[in-house]
N, C-alpha and C positions, 0 to 999 in steps of 0.2 A: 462421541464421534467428532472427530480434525476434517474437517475442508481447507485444502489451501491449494495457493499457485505462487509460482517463483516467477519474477522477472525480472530482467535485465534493463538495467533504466539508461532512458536514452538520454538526448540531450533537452527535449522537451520535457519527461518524467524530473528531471532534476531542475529545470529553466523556469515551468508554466505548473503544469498538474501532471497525474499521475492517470493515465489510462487502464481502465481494469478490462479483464477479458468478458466479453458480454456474456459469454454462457456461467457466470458466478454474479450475474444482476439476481438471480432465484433467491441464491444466499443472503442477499441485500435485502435493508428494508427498501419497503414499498414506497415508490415518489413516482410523482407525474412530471414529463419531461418539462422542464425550465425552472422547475420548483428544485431547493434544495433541503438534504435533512442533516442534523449533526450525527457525526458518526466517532465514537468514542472508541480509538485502538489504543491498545495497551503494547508497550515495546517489551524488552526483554530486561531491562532496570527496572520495571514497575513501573513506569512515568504513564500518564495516562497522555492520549492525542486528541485533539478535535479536527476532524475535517470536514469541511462539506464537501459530500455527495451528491452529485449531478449526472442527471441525462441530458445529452445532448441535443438540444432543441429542434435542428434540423438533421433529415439524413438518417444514418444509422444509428439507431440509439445505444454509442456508446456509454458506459457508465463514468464516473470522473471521479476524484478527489482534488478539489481545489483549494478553496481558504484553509488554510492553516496545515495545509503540504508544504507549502515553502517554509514555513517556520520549523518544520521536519527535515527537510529538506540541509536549511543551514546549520542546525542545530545536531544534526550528526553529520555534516560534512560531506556528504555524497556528489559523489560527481557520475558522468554516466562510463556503465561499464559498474557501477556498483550492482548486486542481486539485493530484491525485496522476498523476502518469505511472507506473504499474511495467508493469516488461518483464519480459520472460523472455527472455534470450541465452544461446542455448543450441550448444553444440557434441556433438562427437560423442560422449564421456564425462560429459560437467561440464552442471551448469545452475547460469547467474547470472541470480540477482534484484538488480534495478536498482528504483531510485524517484529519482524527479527531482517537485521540488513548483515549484508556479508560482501567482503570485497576480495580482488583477488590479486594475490603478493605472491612472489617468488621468493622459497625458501629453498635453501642450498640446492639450487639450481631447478627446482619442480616448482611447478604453480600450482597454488593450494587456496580455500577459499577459508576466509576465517573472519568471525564474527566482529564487526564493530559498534562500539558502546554508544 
């Protein structure tokens, strides 16, 4: 079974952290807000990610990726107006996080979205 969501990253997804949609906190491990957990995504080279994972300590508890989002961040060059793909592939012990990024170029006069490494 694949769980995923695409987003459009803004200018804080690219600047600060990465906001994730709350109704896929379920798919998340379990944390209490202000506390954070390492969260190991795997990109589409194989490279493995660390981030932490946060809930928002006030307000609505959005969920986050901070530490080591911006080192994703520069490290494939994103700026906003890029797409994130992450999945959740999940077997009957294991959960893999996936993120696949895509940007989008005009090729002989269409706009098309296509993967970056």
């Amino acid at each position: 079974m694949a769980l995923q969501f695409v987003k459009i990253l803004s200018k804080t997804d690219t600047g600060k952290r990465l906001s994730l949609p709350t109704k896929y906190m379920k798919h998340l491990p379990r944390i209490r807000r202000g506390h954070a957990v390492n969260l190991a995504v795997m990109d589409a080279q194989g490279r493995q990610w660390h981030f932490g994972y946060t809930i928002r300590r006030n307000g609505h508890p959005k969920p986050v990726l901070s530490a080591g989002w911006h080192d994703f961040v520069k490290g494939k060059y994103l700026k906003p107006g890029d797409q994130i793909i992450f999945k959740l592939e999940a077997n009957d012990a294991d959960a893999l996080y996936t993120i696949g990024v895509k940007r989008r170029i005009r090729l002989l006069g269409t706009e098309v979205w296509t993967a970056v490494c």
